[in-house]
N, C-alpha and C positions, 0 to 999 in steps of 0.2 A: 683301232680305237673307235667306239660307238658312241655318239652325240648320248650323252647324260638327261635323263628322265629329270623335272628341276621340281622345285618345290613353290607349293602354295599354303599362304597363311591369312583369314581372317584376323584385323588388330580393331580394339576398340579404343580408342583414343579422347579425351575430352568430348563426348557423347557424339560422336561420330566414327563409323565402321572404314576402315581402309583394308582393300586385299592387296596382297605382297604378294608377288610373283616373281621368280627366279628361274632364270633358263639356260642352260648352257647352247650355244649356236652353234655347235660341232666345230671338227678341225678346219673342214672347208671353209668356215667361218667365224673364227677362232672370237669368240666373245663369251661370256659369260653375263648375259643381266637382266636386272634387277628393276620393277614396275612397280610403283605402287599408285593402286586404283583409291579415287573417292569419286560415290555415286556414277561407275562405269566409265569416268574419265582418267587418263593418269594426271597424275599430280607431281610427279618423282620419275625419272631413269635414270639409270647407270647401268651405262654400257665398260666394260670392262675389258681388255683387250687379254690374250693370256698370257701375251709377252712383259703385263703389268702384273702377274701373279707369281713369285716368285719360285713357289712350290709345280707351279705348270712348267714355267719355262724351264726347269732345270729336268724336269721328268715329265711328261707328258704319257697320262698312264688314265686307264678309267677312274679306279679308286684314288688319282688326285685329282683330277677332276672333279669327280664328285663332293669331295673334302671341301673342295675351293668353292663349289657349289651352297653348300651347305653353309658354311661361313661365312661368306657373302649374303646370306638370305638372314642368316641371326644377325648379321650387323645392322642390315637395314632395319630389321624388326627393331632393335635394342634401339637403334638411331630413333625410330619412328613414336614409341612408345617413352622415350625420354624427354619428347618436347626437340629436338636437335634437328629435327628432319621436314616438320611443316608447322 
């Protein structure tokens, strides 16, 4: 299994820009998370352990991984963008 490439997203927010960063920490260090930046500082983590994702812990595989990856990165974003999140 190979640590997952994560994703990044510019959000505009009430006239202010935040980047959303999402990483998976491979098996050796089984996390998955979640940054979000304003003006270079974070603002936001969630660290995510895999043993908390139910779809990892039952199958530890790339393409859950990456699923779990990716999911995790839209919720933040959804959170972020909805007012819920700062």
């Amino acid at each position: 299994m190979n640590m997952q490439k994560g994703f990044n997203s510019d959000v505009n927010y009430k006239g202010s820009t935040y980047h959303v960063q999402t990483e998976d920490w491979g098996i050796k260090n089984p996390f998955i998370v979640s940054r979000v930046f304003k003006n270079g500082a974070v603002v936001v983590t969630l660290k995510k352990p895999y043993s908390e994702i139910p779809e990892i812990a039952d199958k530890k595989g790339d393409l859950v991984i990456k699923q779990a990856l990716r999911r995790q990165h839209g919720d933040i974003v959804d959170q972020l963008v909805s007012g819920r999140l700062v």
